[in-house]
Every structure is written in C-alpha cells, then in structure tokens.
C-alpha positions in Angstrom: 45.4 1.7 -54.0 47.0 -1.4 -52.8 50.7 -0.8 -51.6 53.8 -2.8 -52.0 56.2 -3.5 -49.1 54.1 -2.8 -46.0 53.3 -5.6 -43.5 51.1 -6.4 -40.6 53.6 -5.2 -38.4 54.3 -2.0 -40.5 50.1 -1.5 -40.0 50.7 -1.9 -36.2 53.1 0.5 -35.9 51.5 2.9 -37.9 47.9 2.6 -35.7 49.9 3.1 -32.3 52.2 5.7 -34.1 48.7 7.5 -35.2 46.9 7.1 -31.6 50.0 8.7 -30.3 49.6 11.9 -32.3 45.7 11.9 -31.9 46.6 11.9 -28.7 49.4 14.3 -27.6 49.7 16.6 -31.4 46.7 17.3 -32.3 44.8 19.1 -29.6 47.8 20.9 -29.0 49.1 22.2 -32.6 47.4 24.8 -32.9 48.9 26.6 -29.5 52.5 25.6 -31.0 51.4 27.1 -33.7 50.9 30.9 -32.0 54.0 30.4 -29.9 56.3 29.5 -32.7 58.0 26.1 -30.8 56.9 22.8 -29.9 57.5 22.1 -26.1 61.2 20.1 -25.5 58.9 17.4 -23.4 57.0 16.3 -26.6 60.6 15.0 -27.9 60.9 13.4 -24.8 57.5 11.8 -24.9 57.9 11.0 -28.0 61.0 8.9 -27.2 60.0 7.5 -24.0 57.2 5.5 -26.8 60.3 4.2 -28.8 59.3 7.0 -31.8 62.7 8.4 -31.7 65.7 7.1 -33.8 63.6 3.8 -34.5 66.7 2.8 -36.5 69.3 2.7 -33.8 70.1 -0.6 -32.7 69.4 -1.3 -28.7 72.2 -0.6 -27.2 71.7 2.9 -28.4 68.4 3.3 -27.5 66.9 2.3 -30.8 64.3 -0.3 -31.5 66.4 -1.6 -34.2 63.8 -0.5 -37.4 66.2 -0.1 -40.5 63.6 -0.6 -42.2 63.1 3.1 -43.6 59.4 2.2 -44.0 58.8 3.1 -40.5 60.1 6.6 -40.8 58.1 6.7 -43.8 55.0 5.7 -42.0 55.7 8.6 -39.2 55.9 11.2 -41.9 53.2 9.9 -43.5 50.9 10.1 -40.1 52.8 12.9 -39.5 51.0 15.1 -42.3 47.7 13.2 -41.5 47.2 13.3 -37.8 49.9 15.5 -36.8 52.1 19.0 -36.5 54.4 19.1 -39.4 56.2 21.7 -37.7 57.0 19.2 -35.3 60.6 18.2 -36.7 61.4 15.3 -34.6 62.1 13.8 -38.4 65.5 16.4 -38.2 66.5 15.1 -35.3 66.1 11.3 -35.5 66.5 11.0 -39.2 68.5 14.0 -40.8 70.9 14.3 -38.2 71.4 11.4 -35.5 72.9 9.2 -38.4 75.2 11.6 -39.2 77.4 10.1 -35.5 76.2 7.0 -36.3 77.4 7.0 -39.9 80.5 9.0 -39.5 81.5 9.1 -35.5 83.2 6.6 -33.2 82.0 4.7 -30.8 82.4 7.2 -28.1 80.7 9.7 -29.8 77.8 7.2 -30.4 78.0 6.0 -27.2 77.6 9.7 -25.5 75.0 11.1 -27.9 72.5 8.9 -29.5 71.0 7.0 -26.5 70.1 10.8 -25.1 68.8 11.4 -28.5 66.5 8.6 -28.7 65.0 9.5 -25.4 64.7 12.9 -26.2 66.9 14.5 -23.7 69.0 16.1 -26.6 67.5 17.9 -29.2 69.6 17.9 -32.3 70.0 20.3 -35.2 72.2 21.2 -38.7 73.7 24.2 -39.2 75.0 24.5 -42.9 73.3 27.6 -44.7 74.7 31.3 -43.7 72.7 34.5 -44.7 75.5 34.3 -48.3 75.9 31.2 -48.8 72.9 27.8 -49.4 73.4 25.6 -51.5 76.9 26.3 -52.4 78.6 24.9 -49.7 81.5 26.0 -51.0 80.6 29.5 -50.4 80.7 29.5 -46.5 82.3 31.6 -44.3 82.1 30.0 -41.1 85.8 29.1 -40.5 87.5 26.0 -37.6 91.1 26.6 -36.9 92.9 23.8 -35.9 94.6 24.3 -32.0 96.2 22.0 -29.6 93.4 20.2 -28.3 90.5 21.9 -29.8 89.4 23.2 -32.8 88.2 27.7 -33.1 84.9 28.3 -34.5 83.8 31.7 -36.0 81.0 32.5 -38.4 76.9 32.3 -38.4 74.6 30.3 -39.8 71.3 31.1 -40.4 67.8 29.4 -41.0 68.3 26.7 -38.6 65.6 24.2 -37.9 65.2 23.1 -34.3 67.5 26.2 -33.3 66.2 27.0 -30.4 65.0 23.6 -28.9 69.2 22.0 -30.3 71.6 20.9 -27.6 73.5 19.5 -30.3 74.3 21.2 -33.3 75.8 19.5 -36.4 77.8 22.9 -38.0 79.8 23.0 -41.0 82.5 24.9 -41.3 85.5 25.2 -43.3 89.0 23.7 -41.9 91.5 25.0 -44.9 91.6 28.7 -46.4 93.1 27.3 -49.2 90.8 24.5 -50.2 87.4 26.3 -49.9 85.9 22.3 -50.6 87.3 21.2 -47.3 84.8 21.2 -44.9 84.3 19.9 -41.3 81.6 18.8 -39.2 81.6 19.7 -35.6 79.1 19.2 -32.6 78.7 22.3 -31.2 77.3 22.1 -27.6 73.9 24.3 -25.8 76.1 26.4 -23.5 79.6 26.3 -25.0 81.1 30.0 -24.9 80.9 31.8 -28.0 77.6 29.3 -29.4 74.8 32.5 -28.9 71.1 32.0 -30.7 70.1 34.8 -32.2 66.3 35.5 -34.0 63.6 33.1 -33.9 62.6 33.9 -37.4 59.6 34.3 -38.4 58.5 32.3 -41.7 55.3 32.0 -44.3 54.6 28.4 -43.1 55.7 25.6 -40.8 54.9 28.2 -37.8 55.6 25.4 -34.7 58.7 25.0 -36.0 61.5 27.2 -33.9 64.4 28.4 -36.9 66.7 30.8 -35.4 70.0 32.3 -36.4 73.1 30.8 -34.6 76.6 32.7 -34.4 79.8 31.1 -33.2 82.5 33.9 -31.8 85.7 31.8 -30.8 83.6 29.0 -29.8 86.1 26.7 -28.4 85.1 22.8 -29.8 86.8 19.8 -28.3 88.5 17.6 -30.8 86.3 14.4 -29.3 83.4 17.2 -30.9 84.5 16.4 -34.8 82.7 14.2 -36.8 85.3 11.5 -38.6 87.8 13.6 -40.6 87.7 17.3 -40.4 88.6 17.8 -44.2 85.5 15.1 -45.7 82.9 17.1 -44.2 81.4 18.1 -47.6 82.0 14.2 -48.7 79.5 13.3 -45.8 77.2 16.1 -46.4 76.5 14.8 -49.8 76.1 11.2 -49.2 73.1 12.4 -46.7 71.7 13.8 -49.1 70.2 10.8 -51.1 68.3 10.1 -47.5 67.2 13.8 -47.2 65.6 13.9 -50.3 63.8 11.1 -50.2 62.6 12.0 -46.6 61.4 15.3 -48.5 59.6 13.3 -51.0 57.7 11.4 -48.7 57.0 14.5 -46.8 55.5 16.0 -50.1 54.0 13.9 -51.0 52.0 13.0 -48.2 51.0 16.6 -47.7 49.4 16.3 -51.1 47.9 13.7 -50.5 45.9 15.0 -47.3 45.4 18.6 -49.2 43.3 16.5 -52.1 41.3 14.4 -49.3 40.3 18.4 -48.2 39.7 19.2 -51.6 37.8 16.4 -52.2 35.6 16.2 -49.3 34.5 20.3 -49.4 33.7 20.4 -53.1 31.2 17.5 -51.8 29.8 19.4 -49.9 29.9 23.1 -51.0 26.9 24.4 -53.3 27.3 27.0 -56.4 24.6 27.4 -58.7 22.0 25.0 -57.7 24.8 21.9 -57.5 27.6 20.5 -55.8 30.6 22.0 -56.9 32.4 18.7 -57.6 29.5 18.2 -60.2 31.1 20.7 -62.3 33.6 19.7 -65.2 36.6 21.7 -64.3 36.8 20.6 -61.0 35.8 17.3 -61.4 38.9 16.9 -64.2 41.1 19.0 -62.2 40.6 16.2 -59.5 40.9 13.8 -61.8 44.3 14.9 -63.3 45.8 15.5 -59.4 44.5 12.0 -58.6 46.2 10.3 -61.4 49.1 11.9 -60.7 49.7 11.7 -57.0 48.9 7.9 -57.3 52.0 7.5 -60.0 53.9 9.5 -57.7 53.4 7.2 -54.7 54.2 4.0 -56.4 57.2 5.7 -57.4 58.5 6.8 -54.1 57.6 3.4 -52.7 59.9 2.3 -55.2 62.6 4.6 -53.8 61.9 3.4 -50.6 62.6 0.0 -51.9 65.5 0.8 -53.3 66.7 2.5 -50.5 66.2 0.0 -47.8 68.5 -2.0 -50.4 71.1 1.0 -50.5 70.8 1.2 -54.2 69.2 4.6 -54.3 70.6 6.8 -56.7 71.2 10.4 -55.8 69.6 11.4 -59.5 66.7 9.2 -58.8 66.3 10.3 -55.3 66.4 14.2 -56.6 63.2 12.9 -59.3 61.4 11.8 -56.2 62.0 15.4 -55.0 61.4 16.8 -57.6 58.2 15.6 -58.8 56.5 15.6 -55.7 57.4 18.8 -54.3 56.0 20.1 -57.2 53.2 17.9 -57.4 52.4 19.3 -54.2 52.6 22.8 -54.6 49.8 22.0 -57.6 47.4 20.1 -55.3 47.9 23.0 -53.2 47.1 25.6 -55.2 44.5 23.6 -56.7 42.6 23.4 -53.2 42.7 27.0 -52.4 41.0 27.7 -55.5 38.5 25.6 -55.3 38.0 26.3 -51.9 37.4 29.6 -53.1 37.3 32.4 -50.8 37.2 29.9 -47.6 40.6 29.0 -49.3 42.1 32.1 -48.1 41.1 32.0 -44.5 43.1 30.6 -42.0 40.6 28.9 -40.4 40.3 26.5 -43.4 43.1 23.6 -42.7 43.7 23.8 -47.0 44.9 27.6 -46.3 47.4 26.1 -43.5 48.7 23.1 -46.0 49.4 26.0 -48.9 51.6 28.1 -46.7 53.5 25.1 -45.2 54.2 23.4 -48.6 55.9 26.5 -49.9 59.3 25.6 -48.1 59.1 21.8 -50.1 60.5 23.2 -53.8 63.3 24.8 -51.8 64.6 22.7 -49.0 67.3 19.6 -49.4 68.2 21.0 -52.8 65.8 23.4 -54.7 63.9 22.0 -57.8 66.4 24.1 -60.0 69.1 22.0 -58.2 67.6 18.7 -58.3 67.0 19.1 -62.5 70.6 19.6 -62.6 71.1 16.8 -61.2 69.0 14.9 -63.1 69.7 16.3 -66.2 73.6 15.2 -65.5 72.2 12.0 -65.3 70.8 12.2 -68.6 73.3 14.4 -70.5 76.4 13.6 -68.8 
C-alpha cells in the first residue's frame, strides 16, 4: 500500500534509522532480554546518532524534526528491526516534552541537551499500587516549604525505573483539592528517592520497571514543572500524543506479527498442503489484512492531524483503541496458526503475543478510551 505524507527524506531517515538497529539492537536483544535492562550506553549511542529527541530544536540538542513522522518511522523500525523493550520512545517522546512544553528556559536549558545525548535517562512516575488511571486517587503527597517542596509516597510500575536520572512524578500539592496535582523532577541520588523491585512482567522483558518510593525527598523549587496546582491539566494534554504514540506502536507490532504469520503458513505442511492453502486460514488472513490496512491509513491520518495540532483527544483514543485491539487479534491469530511452534519461545510470534498484552492497557485502557469516545458521541 502506497502511503500518504512520507518523503524522500523521511525514507532516508528511516534506512539509516533501520541500519542503526540492525546494527547495535538486534544481535544484542535477546541478552537484554535475560537481564531485564537495556545497557545506559545504548541511550547514549543512540543519541550521539541524533535518534534522541529528534524534535528539539538545536540549541537543545535536537535536530529540529517536528515532524512527528519521524518518531513514527522509529517506532515503526522499532517493532521491525528492533527491541521494543527498548523505551528510548519514553524518554524522548513521553517525557522530554513535558520541560519543553511546560518548563522555563532554565529547566530546558539544564535538562534536555543531556537528554538528547543520552547522558540522562528520563522516566514518569504517575500510577501507585491503588491508584492508575484515576489520578485523582493518588497518595503521593508535596508539601509546600521555604525553598523546596516535601515528597512522600510510591509509585509503582515505572518504565525506565532503573536506568531514570530524571523522574517526572506526580504528586498531589492540596489535601483539599484531591484534582490538584504537581509535577516535579525528582533527581538519581536525591535523599529519600530509593528504587525498589525491578518487576518482573508477562512481556516487554528488556524493559527495567521498578517500584520508586519517595520518604521526605527534599525537591528544589527550580525542580517543578510550570505551576504546582495544573499538573493533572498537563498530564492530560499529553495524553493526545501518548495515545497516538501507542497506536503506532500497535499497530506496527501487528503489522510484523501477520508478515510471521504469513510467511510460516507458506511454508508449514498439514495434510499433504501448505497450510495457507486451507480456507480458514487463508480468510482469517484475509480479514486481518483488510483490517490492519484501514487501520494504517487511519493513523496516518492522525498523524496528519497531529503534525497540524488538530488531533482530537476522542479521535486519538479510536486510534488506540482500534489498534491495540487489532493487535491483540493478529496476535492471537498467529499463535494459533502457528500451532504448537506458537507456544514456544523460540518462535518470534510467541515473543510478539506476550509483549502486545501491555497495548489494551497502557496510556488509558480500552475501557477508558470507549468512554472517551462514547462522550464524544453521546455527550
């Protein structure tokens, strides 16, 4: 299929982006894998290439790519060629904006051009073990002090929480208002900021998520992100972003979990024929294929949008939606007609199930996002 929007330059960046991950990813992923983590120096090879916080203008260390196509492009090769436990995507895209969106100029000018070359490893902390999605719910608590704010609570299923210097936590700033939240930059090495278990997870096994707890973790006031009572205002105009960089994720995963399919019911033998020859796989297929190429145009459509800043956050949670769940069918799909060979590790399809799992829950589960769309709808 013939995409819309993409360039020669886009197809530049995407060959060197890809012979940088057939490079340094692959032959390794599989040892990040079995140890849970992916090495601190791949962030900082990975921006000593320019990969990191391609958005940022120069003087930040950027290369000055707004263009969210080329962070589409890296997820994209990501799920092709690379580790998606690798979540340099966190860092650069989830998180980095957040100073530039929100902070001053000092902040910016302190953090982000360490970002981009890697030397800082960022990381948000929002969910707690009693409270995900309902921010409102938190415990973690910031008490205002002369010159510093107090920070108490834990957070829990934190992505890049053992590699983060930097960690984006939310906490609330007003025991009266349990909506007003603030955002605060909590430093590797601060007193009080301790890491607790790497947790152990069903998929995305290079990827390090820990628990974090904060006991009287003092946080200087230069360490809060824009107003300490919008936080949850901020939060949720991410969110547009973060769903759509879930989208493309999913989607992409798909994508390469039907090539898999594809290419082994070629070649696998039941009965005296291929096992593509026979009609429920070959409409199976053909229903997944149909599908996931209505779902692309659609998310390039986002990505339009987007770009344009005219994304919608109930057309951003469809984009979600549908191909998170979209994915978790090709998925399924794959292992079953990989049969047995499905459920073996050793098959790459049994390694694209596991990871996909996370994709209906993440950035808003797909309960969530049909509440959002159905408000969009119903009112």
């Amino acid at each position: 299929m013939q995409r819309l929007g993409f360039c020669t330059e886009h197809d530049i960046f995407r060959e060197a982006y890809r012979a940088f991950l057939q490079k340094e990813v692959q032959p390794n992923k599989q040892a990040w894998r079995q140890a849970g983590i992916v090495p601190r120096e791949m962030f900082q090879k990975m921006g000593a290439l320019g990969f990191l916080l391609v958005w940022a203008d120069e003087e930040h260390g950027g290369l000055g790519l707004w263009d969210f196509r080329y962070q589409q492009i890296m997820i994209e090769e990501d799920n092709r060629f690379g580790e998606v436990g690798f979540y340099h995507t966190l860092h650069s895209r989830l998180v980095a904006p957040y100073i530039t969106h929100f902070g001053n100029a000092a902040q910016q000018q302190r953090w982000l051009p360490r970002c981009a070359t890697g030397e800082t490893i960022l990381a948000i902390a929002m969910t707690e073990p009693d409270a995900g999605s309902d921010l409102a719910g938190m415990k973690t608590r910031a008490q205002e002090r002369s010159d510093h704010w107090l920070l108490n609570g834990a957070k829990t299923y934190i992505s890049n929480g053992i590699n983060g210097d930097v960690v984006l936590v939310a906490a609330k700033t007003n025991p009266e208002n349990p909506r007003q939240i603030g955002l605060f930059l909590v430093e590797r090495g601060m007193p009080g900021f301790e890491r607790g278990r790497q947790l152990e997870k069903m998929g995305l096994h290079a990827q390090d998520t820990a628990e974090l707890f904060f006991n009287e973790v003092r946080v200087p006031k230069e360490n809060v992100l824009g107003d300490s009572a919008l936080g949850l205002q901020y939060l949720k105009a991410s969110l547009v972003e973060e769903r759509l960089i879930s989208a493309v994720g999913s989607l992409a995963n798909a994508q390469c979990g039907f090539a898999l399919t594809r290419d082994y019911v070629n070649e696998r033998r039941a009965f005296g024929k291929k096992i593509a020859d026979f009609q429920n796989t070959r409409f199976t297929l053909a229903d997944l294929a149909a599908d996931l190429e209505v779902a692309q145009v659609y998310v390039d459509r986002c990505v339009d949008l987007h770009n344009a800043g005219e994304l919608s956050a109930h057309s951003a949670a469809k984009a979600k939606l549908v191909t998170s769940e979209l994915e978790a069918r090709v998925m399924d799909a794959g292992v079953q007609l990989h049969g047995g060979a499905g459920y073996m590790q050793e098959y790459e399809i049994c390694q694209r199930f596991l990871d996909a799992r996370v994709s209906r829950i993440f950035a808003g589960s797909s309960e969530i996002m049909k509440e959002i769309i159905a408000r969009s709808v119903l009112g």
